[in-house]
matplotlib code that plots the C-alpha trace (Angstrom):
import matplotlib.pyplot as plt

x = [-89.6, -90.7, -90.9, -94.4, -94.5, -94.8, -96.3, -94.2, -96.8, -96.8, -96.7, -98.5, -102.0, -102.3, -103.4, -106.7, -106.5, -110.3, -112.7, -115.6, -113.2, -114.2, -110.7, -108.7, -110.6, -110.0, -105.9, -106.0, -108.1, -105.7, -102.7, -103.8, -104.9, -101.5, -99.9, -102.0, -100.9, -97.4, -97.6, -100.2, -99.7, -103.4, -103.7, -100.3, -101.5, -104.3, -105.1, -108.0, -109.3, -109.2, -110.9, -113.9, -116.0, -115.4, -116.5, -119.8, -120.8, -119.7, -122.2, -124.9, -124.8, -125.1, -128.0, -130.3, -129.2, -130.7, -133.8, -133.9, -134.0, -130.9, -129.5, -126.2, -125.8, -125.8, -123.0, -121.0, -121.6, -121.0, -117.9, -116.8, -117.6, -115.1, -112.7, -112.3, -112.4, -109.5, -107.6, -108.0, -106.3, -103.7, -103.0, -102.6, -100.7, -98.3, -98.6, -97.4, -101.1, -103.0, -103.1, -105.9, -105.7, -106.3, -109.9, -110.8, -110.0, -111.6, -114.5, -114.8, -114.3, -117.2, -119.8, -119.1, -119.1, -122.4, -124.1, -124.3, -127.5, -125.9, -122.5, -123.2, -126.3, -128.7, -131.5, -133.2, -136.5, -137.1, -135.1, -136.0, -134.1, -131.3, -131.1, -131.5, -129.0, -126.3, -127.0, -126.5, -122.9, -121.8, -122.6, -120.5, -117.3, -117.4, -119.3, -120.6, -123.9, -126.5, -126.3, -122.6, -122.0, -124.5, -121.9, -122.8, -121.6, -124.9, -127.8, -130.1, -133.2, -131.6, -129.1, -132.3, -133.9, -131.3, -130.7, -134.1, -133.7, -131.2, -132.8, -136.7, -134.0, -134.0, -137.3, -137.0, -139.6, -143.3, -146.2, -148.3, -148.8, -151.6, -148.7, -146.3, -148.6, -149.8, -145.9, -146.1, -148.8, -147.6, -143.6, -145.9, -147.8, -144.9, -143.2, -146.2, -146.0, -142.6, -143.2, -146.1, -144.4, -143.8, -141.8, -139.5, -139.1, -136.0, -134.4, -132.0, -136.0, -137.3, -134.7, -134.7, -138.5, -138.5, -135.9, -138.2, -140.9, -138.9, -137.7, -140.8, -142.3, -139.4, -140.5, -143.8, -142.3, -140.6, -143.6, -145.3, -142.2, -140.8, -137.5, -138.1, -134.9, -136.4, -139.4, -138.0, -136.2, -138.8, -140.5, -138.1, -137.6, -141.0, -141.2, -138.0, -139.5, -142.9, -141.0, -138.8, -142.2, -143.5, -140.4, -141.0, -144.3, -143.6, -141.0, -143.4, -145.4, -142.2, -142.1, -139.7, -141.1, -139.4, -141.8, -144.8, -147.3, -147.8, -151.2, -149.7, -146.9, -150.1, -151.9, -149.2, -148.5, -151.4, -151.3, -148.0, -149.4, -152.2, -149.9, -147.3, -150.2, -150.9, -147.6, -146.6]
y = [-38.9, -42.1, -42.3, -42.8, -46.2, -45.7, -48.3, -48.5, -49.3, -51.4, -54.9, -57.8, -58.6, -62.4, -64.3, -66.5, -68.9, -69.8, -66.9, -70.1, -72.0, -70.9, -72.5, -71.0, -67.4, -68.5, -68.9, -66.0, -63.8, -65.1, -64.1, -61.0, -60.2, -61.2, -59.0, -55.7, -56.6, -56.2, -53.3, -51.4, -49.1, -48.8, -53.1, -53.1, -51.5, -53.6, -56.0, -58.5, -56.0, -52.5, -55.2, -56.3, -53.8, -53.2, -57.0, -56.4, -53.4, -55.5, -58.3, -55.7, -54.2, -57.5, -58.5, -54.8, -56.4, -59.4, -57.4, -55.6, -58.8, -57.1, -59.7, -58.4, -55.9, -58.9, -60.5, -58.0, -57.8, -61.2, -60.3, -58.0, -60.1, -62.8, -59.9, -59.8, -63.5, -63.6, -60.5, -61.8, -65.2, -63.7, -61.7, -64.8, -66.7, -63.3, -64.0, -67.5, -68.0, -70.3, -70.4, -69.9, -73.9, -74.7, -72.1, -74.2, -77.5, -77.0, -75.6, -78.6, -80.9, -79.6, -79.3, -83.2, -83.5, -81.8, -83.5, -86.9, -87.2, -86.6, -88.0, -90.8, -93.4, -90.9, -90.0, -86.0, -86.0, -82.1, -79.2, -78.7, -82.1, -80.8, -78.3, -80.6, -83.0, -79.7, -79.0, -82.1, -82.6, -79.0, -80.2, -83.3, -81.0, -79.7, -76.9, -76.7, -74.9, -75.0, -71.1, -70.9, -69.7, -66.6, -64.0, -61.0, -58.4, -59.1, -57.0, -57.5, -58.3, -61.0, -62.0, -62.8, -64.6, -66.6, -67.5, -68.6, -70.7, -72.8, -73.0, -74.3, -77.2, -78.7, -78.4, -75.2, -73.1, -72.4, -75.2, -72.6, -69.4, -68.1, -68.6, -66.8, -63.8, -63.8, -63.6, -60.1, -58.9, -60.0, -58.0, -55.0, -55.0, -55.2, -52.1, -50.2, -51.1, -50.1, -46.6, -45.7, -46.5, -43.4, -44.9, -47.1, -46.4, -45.6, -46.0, -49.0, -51.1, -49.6, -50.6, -54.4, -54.5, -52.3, -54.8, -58.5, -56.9, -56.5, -60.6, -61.4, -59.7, -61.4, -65.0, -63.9, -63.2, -66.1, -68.3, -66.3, -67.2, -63.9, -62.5, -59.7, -57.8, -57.6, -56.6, -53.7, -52.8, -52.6, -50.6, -48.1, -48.0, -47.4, -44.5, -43.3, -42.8, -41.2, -38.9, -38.1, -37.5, -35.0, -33.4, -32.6, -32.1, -29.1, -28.1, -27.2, -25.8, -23.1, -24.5, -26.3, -29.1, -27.2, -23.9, -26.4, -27.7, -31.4, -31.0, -29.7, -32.1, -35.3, -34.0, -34.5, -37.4, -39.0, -37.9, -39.0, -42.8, -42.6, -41.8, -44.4, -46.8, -45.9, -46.5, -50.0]
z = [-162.4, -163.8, -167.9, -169.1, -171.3, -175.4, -178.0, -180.5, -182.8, -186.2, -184.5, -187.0, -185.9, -185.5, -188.4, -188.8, -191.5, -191.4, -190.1, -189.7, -186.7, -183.4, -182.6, -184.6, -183.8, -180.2, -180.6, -182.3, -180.0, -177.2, -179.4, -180.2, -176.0, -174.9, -177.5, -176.0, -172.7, -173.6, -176.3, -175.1, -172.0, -170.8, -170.8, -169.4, -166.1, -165.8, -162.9, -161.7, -159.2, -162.0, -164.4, -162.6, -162.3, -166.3, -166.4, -164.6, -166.3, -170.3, -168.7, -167.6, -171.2, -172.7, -170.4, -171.9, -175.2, -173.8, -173.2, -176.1, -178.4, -180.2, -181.8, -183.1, -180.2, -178.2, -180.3, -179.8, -175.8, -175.4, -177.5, -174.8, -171.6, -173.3, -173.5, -170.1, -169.5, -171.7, -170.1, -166.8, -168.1, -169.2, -166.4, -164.8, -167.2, -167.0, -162.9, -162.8, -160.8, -163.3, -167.2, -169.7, -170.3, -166.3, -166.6, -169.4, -168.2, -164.4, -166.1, -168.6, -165.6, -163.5, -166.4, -166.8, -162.9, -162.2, -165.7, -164.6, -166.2, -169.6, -169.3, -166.7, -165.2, -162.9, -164.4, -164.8, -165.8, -165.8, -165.4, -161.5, -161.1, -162.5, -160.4, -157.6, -158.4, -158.8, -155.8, -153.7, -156.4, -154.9, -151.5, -151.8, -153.4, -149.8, -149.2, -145.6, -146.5, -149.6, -149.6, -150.4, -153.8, -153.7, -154.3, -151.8, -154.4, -156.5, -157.2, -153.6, -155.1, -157.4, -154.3, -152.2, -155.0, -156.0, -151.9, -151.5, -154.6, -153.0, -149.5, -151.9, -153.2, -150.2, -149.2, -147.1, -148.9, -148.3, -149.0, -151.7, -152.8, -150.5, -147.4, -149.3, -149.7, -146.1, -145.1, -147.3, -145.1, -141.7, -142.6, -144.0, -140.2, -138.9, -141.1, -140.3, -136.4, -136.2, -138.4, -135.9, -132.7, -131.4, -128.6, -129.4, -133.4, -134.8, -137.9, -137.9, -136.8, -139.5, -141.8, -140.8, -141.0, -144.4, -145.4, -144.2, -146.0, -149.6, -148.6, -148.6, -151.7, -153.6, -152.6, -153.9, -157.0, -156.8, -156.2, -159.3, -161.8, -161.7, -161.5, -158.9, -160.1, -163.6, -162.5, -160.6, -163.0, -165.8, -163.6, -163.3, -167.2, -167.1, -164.5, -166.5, -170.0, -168.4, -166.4, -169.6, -171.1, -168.7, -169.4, -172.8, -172.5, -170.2, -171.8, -174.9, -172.6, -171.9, -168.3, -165.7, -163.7, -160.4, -161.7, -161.7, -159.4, -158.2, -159.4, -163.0, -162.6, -162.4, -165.3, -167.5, -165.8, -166.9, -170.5, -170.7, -169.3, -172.0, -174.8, -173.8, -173.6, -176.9, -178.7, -177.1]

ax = plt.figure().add_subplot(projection="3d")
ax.plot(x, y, z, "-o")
ax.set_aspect("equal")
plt.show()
């Protein structure tokens, strides 16, 4: 039987002498993380792999805080993604694999690496240069394709935007808008060909072409400014708080949406669309 570990509790918090130093709140915030993952049992057992999906969801939250235009709830997000930054040094450090010091140095070395506009002769006139010219610099540290880098864990709308972002910086992109949307119509003939082919349909085809159709939309977006994952995801808030609305709404009315008809269902539906109208 193997002894569960105990804090012992009562160990001195490390001390800041000035609360205004980002420095000094730094050593001490480093202090006080490697301290927890010796004392406390739960940060003992952590490991890179039990902390990242923790990490995601910390930089989700801080992203509706975004959103929101909450200020302070953003603060204290941003507070929690450097949490895990920290942890995950430390875990490291504690590992003999690489030390708090080496994340900040590499990561000091390539911001002045891929800013030669700022810290040496070539010249940026607009933020699309920029993202030229980082580009081409992570070509040249050896990557063997412009598309390395898009991590294949992300969110797939944002994964296919952010691919055809890099592909556009090298001029592999569509000549104007108009094209873009006539792509959207061509992968929706082709959804709808493969959906009424009695034949030869089946559900992996429909799939791909269900997929080339939701590609394409996202370069519209793309070609319209628009982040397609927000988008999607205001839209479900959206649905969301209408669907609560009907809820309540029938609820009031002593009624279960499952007791209701669709036609019931739409009426309040559309009240709840007017009202929500109303109070934005």
């Amino acid at each position: 039987m193997t002894a569960t570990a105990v804090s012992s509790g009562n160990h001195p918090v490390p001390p800041i002498s000035n609360l205004d130093d980002p420095i000094e709140q730094f050593r001490a915030f480093v202090e006080l993380v490697q301290i927890l993952h010796i004392e406390c049992p739960w940060d003992k057992e952590q490991t890179h792999t039990s902390l990242m999906p923790l990490l995601i969801e910390e930089v989700y939250e801080a992203q509706e805080a975004a959103d929101a235009h909450d200020a302070k709830e953003l603060s204290k997000e941003l507070g929690d993604v450097l949490l895990h930054v920290v942890m995950n040094g430390v875990i490291a450090e504690e590992a003999g694999t690489f030390t708090l010091a080496q994340v900040l140095n590499r990561v000091r070395e390539k911001l002045i690496h891929r800013h030669p506009h700022v810290f040496g002769s070539v010249a940026a006139g607009d933020a699309n240069a920029v993202k030229v010219n980082w580009e081409q610099l992570k070509m040249q540290e050896g990557r063997t394709s412009v598309l390395e880098g898009v991590p294949k864990h992300l969110p797939a709308l944002l994964r296919a935007q952010r691919t055809q972002e890099k592909a556009s910086r090298v001029g592999f992109d569509w000549d104007n808008a108009p094209d873009v949307w006539k792509k959207v119509e061509e992968e929706l003939a082709e959804l709808h060909a493969e959906l009424t082919n009695q034949e030869s349909s089946n559900q992996a085809a429909v799939e791909e072409e269900f997929g080339d159709v939701m590609f394409a939309l996202v370069n519209a977006a793309r070609f319209q400014n628009l982040n397609a994952e927000q988008a999607l995801q205001h839209a479900t808030s959206k649905f969301t708080k209408r669907f609560q609305r009907i809820e309540q709404m029938a609820a009031a009315q002593g009624k279960a949406l499952n007791d209701m008809t669709l036609a019931e269902m739409d009426e309040l539906w559309n009240e709840a669309k007017r009202e929500l109208r109303i109070t934005k």
